[in-house]
Biotite code that builds the C-alpha atoms (Angstrom):
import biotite.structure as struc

atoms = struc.array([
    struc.Atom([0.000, 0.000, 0.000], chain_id="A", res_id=1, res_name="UNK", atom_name="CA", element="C"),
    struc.Atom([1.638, 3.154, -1.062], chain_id="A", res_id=2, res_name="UNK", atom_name="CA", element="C"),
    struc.Atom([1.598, 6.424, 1.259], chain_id="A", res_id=3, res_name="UNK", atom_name="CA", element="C"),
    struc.Atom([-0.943, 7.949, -0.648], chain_id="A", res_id=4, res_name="UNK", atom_name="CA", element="C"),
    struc.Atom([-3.539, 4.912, -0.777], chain_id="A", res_id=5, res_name="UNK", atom_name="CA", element="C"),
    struc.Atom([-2.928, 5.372, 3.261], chain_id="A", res_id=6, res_name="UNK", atom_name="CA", element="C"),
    struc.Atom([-3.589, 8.375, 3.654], chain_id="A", res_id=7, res_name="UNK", atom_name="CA", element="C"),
    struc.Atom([-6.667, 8.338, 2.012], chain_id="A", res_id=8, res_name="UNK", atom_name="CA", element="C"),
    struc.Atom([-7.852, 5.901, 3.639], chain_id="A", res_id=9, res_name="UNK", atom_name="CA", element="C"),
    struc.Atom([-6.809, 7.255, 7.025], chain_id="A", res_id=10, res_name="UNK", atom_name="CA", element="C"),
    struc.Atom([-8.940, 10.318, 6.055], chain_id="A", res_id=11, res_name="UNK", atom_name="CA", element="C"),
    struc.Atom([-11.995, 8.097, 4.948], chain_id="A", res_id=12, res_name="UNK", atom_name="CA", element="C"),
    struc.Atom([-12.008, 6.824, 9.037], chain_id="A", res_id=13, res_name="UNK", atom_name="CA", element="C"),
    struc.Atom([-12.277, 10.300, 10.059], chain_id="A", res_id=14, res_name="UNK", atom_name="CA", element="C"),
    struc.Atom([-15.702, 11.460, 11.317], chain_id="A", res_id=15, res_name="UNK", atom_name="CA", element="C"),
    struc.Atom([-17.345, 13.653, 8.814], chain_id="A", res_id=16, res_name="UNK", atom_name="CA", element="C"),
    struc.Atom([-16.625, 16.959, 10.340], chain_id="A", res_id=17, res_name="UNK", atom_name="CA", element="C"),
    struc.Atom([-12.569, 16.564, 10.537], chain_id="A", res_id=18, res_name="UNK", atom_name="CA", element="C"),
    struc.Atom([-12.836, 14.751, 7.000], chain_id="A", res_id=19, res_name="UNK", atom_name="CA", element="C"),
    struc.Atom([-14.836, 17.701, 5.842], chain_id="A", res_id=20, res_name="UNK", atom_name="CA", element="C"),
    struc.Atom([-12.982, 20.400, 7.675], chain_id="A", res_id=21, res_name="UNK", atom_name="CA", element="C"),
    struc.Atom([-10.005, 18.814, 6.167], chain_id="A", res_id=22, res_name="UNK", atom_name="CA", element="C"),
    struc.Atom([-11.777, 19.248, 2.256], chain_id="A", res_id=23, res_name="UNK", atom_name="CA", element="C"),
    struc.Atom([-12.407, 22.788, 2.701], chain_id="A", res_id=24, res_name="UNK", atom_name="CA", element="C"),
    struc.Atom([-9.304, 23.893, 4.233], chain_id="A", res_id=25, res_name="UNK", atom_name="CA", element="C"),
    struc.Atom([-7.588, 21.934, 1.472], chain_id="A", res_id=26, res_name="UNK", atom_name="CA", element="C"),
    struc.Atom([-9.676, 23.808, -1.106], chain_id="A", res_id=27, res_name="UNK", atom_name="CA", element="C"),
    struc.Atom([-8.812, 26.979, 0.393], chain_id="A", res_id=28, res_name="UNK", atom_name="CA", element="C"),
    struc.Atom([-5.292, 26.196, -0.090], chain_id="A", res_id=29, res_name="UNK", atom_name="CA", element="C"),
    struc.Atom([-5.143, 24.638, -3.554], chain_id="A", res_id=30, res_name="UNK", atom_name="CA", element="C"),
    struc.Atom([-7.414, 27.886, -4.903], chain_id="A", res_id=31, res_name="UNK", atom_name="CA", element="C"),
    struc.Atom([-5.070, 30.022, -3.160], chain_id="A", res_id=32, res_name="UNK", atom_name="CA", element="C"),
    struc.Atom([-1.717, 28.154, -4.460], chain_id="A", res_id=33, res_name="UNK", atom_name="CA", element="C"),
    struc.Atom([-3.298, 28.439, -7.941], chain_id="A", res_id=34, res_name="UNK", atom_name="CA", element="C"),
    struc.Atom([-4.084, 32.036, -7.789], chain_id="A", res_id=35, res_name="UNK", atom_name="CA", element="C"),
    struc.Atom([-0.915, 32.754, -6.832], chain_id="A", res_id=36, res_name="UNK", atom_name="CA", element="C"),
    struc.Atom([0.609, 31.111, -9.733], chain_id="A", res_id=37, res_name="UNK", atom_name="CA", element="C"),
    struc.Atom([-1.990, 32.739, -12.052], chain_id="A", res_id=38, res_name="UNK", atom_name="CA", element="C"),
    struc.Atom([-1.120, 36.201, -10.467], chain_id="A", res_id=39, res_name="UNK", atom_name="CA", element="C"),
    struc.Atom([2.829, 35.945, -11.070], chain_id="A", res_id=40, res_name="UNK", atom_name="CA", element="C"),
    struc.Atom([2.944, 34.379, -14.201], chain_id="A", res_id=41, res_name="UNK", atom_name="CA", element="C"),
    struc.Atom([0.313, 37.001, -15.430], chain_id="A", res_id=42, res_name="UNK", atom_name="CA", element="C"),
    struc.Atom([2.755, 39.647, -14.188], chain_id="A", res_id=43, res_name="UNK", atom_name="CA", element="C"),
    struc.Atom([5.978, 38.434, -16.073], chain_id="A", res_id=44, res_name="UNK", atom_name="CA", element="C"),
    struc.Atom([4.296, 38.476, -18.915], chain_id="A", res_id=45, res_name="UNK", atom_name="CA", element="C"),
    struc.Atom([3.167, 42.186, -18.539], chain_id="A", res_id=46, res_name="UNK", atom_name="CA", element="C"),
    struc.Atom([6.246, 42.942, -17.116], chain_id="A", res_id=47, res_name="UNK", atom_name="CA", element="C"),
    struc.Atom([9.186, 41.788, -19.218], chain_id="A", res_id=48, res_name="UNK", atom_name="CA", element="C"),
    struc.Atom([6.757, 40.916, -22.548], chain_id="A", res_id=49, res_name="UNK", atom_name="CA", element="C"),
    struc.Atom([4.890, 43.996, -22.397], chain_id="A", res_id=50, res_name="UNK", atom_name="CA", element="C"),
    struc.Atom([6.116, 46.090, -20.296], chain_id="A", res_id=51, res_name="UNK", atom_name="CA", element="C"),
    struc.Atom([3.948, 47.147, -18.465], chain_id="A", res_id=52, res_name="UNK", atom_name="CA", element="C"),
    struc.Atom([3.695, 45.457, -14.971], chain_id="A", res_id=53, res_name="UNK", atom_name="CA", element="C"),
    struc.Atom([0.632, 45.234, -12.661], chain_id="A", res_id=54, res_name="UNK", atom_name="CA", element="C"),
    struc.Atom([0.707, 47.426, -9.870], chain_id="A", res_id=55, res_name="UNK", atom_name="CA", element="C"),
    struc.Atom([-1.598, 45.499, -7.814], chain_id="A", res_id=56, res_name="UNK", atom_name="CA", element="C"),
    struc.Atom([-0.151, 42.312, -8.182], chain_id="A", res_id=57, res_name="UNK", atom_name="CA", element="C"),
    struc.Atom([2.233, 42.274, -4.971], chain_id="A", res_id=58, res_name="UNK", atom_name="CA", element="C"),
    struc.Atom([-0.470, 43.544, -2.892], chain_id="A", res_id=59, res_name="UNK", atom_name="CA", element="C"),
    struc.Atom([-2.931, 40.517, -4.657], chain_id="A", res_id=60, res_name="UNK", atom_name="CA", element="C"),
    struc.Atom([0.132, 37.874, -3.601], chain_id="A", res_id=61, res_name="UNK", atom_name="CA", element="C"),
    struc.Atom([0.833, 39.006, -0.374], chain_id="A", res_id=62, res_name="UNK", atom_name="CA", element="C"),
    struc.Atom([-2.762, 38.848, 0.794], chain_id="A", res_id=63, res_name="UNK", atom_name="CA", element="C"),
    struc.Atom([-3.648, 34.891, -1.110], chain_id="A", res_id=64, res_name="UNK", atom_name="CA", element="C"),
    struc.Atom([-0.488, 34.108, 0.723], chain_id="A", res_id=65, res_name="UNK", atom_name="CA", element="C"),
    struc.Atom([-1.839, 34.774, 4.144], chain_id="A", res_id=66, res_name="UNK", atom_name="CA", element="C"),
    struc.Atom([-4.496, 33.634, 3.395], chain_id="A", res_id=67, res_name="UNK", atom_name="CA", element="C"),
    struc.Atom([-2.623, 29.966, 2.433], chain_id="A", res_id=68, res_name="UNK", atom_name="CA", element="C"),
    struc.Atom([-0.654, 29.929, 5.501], chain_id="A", res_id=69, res_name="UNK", atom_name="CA", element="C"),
    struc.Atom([-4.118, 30.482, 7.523], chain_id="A", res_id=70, res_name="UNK", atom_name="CA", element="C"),
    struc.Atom([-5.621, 27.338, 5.633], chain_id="A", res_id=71, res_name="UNK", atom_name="CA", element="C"),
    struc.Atom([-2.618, 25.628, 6.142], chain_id="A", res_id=72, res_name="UNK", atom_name="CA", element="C"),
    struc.Atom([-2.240, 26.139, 9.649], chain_id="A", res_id=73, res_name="UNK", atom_name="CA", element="C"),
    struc.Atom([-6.027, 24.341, 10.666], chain_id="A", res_id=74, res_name="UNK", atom_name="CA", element="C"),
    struc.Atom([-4.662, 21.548, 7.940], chain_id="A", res_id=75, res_name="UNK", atom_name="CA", element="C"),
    struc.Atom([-1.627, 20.662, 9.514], chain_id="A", res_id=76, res_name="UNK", atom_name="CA", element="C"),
    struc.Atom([-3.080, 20.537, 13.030], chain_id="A", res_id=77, res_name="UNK", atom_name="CA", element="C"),
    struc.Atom([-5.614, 18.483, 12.215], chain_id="A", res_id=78, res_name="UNK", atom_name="CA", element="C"),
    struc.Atom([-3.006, 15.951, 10.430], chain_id="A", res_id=79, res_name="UNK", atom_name="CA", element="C"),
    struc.Atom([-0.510, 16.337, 12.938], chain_id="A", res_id=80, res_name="UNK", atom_name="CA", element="C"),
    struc.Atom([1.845, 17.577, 10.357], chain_id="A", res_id=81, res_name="UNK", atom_name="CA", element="C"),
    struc.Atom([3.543, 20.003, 12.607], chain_id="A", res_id=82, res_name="UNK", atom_name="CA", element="C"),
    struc.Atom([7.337, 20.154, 13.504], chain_id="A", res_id=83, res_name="UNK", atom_name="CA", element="C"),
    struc.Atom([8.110, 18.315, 16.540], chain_id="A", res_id=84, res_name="UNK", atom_name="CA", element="C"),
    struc.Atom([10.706, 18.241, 18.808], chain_id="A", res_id=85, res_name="UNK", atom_name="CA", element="C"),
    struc.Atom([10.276, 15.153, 20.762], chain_id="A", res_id=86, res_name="UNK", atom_name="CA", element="C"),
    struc.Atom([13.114, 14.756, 23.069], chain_id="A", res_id=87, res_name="UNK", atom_name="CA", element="C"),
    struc.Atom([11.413, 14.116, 26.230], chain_id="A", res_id=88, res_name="UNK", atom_name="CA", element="C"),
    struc.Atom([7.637, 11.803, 25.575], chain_id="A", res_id=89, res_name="UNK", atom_name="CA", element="C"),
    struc.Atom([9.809, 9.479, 22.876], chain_id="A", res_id=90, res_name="UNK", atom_name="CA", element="C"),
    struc.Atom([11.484, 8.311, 26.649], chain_id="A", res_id=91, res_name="UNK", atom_name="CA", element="C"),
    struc.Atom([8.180, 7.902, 28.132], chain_id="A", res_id=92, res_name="UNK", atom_name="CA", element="C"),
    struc.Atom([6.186, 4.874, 28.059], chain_id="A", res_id=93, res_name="UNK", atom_name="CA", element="C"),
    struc.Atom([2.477, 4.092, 29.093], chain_id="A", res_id=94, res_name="UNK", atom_name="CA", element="C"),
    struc.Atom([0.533, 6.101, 31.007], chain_id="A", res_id=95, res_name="UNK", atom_name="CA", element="C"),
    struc.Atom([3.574, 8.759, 31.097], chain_id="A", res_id=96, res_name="UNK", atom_name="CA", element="C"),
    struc.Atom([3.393, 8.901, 27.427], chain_id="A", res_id=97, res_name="UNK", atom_name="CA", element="C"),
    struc.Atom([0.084, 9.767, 27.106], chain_id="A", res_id=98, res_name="UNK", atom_name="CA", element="C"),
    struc.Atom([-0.107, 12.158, 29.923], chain_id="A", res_id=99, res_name="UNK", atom_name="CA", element="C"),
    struc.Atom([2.717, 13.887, 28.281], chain_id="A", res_id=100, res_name="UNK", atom_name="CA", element="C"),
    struc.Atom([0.650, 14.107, 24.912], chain_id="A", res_id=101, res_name="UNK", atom_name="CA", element="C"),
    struc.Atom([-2.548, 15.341, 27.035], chain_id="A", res_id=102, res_name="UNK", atom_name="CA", element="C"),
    struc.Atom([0.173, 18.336, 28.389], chain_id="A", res_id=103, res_name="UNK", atom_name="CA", element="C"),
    struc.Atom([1.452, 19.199, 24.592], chain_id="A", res_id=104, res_name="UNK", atom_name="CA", element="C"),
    struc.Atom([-1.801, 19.351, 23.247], chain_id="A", res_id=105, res_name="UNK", atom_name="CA", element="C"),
    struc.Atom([-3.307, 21.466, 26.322], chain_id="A", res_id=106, res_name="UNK", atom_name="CA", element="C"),
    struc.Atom([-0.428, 24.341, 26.055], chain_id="A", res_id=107, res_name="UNK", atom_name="CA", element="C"),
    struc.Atom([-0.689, 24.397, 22.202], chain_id="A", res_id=108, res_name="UNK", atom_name="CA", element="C"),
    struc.Atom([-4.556, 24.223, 22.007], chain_id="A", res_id=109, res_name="UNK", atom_name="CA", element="C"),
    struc.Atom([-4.297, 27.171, 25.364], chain_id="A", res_id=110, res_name="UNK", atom_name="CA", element="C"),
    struc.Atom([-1.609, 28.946, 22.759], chain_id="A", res_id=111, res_name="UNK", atom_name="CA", element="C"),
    struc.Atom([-3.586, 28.971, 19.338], chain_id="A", res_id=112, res_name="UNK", atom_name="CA", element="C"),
    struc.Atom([-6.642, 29.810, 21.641], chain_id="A", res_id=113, res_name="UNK", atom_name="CA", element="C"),
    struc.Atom([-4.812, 32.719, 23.102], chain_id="A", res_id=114, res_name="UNK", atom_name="CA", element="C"),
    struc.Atom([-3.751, 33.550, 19.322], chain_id="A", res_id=115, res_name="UNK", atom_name="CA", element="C"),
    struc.Atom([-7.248, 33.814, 17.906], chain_id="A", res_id=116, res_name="UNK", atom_name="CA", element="C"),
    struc.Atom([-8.281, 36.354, 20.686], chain_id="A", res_id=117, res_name="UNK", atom_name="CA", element="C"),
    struc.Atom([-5.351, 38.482, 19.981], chain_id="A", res_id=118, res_name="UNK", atom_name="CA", element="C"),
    struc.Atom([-6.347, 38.218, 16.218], chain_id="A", res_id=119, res_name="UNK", atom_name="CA", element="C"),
    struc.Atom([-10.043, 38.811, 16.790], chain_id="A", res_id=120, res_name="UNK", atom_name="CA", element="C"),
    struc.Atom([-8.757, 41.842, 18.772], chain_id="A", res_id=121, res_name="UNK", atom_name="CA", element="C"),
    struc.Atom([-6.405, 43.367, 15.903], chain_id="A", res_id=122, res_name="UNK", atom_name="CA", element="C"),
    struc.Atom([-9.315, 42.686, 13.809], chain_id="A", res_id=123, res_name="UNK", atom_name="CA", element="C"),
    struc.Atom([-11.319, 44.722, 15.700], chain_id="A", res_id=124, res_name="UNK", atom_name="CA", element="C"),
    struc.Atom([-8.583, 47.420, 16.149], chain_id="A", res_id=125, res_name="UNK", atom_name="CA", element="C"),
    struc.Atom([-8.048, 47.440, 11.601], chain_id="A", res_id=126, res_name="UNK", atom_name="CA", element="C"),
    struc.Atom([-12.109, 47.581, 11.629], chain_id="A", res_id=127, res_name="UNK", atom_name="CA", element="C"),
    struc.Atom([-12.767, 50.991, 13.338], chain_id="A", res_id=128, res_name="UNK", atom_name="CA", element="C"),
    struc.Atom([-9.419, 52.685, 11.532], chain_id="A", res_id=129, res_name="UNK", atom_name="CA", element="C"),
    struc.Atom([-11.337, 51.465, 8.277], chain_id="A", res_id=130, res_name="UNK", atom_name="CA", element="C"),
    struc.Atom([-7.812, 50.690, 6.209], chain_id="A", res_id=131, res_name="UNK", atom_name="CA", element="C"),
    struc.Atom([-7.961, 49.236, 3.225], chain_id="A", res_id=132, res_name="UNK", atom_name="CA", element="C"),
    struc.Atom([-5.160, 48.250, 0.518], chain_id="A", res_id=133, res_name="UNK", atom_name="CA", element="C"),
    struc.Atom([-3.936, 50.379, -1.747], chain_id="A", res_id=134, res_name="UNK", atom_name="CA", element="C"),
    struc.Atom([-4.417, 49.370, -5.056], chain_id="A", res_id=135, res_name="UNK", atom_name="CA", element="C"),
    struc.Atom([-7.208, 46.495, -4.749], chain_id="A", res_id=136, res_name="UNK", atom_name="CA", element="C"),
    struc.Atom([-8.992, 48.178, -1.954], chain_id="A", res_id=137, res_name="UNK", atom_name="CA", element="C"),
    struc.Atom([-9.301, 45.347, 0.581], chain_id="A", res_id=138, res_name="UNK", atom_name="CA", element="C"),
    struc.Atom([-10.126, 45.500, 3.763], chain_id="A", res_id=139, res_name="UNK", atom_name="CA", element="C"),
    struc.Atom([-7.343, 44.839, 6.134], chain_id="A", res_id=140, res_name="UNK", atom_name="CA", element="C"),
    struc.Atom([-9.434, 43.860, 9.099], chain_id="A", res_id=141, res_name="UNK", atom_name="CA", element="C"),
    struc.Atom([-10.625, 40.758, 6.933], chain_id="A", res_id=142, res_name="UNK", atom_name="CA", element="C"),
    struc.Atom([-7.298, 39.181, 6.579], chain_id="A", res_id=143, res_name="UNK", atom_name="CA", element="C"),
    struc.Atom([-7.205, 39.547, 10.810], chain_id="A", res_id=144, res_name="UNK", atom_name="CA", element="C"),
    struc.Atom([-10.439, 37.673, 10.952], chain_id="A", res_id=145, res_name="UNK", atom_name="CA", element="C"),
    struc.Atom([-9.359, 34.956, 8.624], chain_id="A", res_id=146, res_name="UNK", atom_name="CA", element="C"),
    struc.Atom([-6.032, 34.787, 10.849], chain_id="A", res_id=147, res_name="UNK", atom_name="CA", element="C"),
    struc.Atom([-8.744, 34.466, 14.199], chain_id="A", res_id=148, res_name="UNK", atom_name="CA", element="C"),
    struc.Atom([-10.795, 31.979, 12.954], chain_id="A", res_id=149, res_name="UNK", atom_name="CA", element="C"),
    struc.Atom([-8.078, 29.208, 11.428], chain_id="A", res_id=150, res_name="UNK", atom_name="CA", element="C"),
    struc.Atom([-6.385, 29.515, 14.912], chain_id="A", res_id=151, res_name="UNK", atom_name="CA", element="C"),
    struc.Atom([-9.357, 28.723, 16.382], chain_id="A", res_id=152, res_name="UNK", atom_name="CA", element="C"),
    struc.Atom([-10.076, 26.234, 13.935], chain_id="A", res_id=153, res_name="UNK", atom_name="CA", element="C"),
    struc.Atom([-6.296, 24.899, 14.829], chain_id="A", res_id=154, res_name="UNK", atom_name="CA", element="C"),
    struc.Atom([-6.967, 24.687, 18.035], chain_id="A", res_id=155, res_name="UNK", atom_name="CA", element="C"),
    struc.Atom([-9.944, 22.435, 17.431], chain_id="A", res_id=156, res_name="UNK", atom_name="CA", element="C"),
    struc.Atom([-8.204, 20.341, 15.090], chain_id="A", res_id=157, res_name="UNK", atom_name="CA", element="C"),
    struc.Atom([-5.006, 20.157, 18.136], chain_id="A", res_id=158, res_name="UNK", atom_name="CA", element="C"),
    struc.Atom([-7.895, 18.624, 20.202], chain_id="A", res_id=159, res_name="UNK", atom_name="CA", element="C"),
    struc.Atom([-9.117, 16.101, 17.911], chain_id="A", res_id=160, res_name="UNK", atom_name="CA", element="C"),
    struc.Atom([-5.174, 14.790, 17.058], chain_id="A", res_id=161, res_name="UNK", atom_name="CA", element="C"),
    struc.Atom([-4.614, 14.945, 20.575], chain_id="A", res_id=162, res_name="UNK", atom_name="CA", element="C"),
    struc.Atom([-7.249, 13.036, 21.498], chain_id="A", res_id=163, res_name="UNK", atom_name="CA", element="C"),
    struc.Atom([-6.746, 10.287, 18.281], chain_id="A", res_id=164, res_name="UNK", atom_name="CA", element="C"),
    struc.Atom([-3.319, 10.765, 19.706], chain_id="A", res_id=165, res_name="UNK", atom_name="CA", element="C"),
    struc.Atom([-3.871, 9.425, 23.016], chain_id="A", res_id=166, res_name="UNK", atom_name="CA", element="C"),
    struc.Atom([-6.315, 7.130, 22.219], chain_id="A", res_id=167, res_name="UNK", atom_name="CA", element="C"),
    struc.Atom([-3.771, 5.034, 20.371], chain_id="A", res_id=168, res_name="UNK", atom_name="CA", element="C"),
])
């Protein structure tokens, strides 16, 4: 069975909201990878073909790619796909073990947690100054509120592999 075969079928034992959480954040990203690619390939060819470059296209990449990295973020929790740096729990064994994994998973789910509200804050903060970008016109608050919400969505998705974790 190759890695891929696994993994899909890994995802097909998930309960329909994590499977489904993990289609639309997955979306999100591939739409936003593509637009990106769309963006800077349409540039280069205004730019060195016709010379004439789009103004607006730094400020149009710079936004899609927060906007990756907070559908990402969710995505990776949820799979477990973050860096670790297990130098301590890889020693433990049994109950130890798993009440090590309970800790991890409390301090980051208490730290994306503690994220979002500073987010949801800022965003509140960018919404009364009324700032927008300056060639497209977005709002700036909105990219704030996207940031809130996949932390919080991270921290639900820490939960769930911490709990699969453990279980285990």
């Amino acid at each position: 069975m190759t890695d891929q075969t696994s993994a899909h079928s890994a995802t097909a034992r998930q309960p329909w909201p994590v499977s489904l959480a993990e289609r639309i954040f997955s979306a999100i990203a591939i739409a936003t990878v593509t637009g990106i690619c769309f963006i800077m390939c349409w540039d280069v060819l205004f730019r060195y073909v016709l010379v004439r470059p789009l103004g607006w296209s730094g400020e149009a990449i710079q936004f899609l790619m927060s906007i990756l990295f907070f559908a990402a973020l969710p995505l990776a929790t949820l799979r477990g796909d973050h860096v670790i740096v297990d130098v301590l729990s890889e020693r433990f064994t049994g109950v130890l073990r798993q009440l090590s994994l309970l800790l991890a998973g409390v301090f980051l789910t208490g730290y994306l947690l503690a994220m979002a509200w500073y987010c949801a804050g800022f965003a509140l903060k960018l919404m009364s100054y009324g700032d927008r970008t300056d060639y497209l016109g977005l709002p700036l608050h909105s990219a704030a509120w996207a940031a809130a919400i996949a932390f919080v969505a991270a921290a639900i998705g820490g939960i769930l592999h911490g709990w699969k974790e453990a279980r285990q």
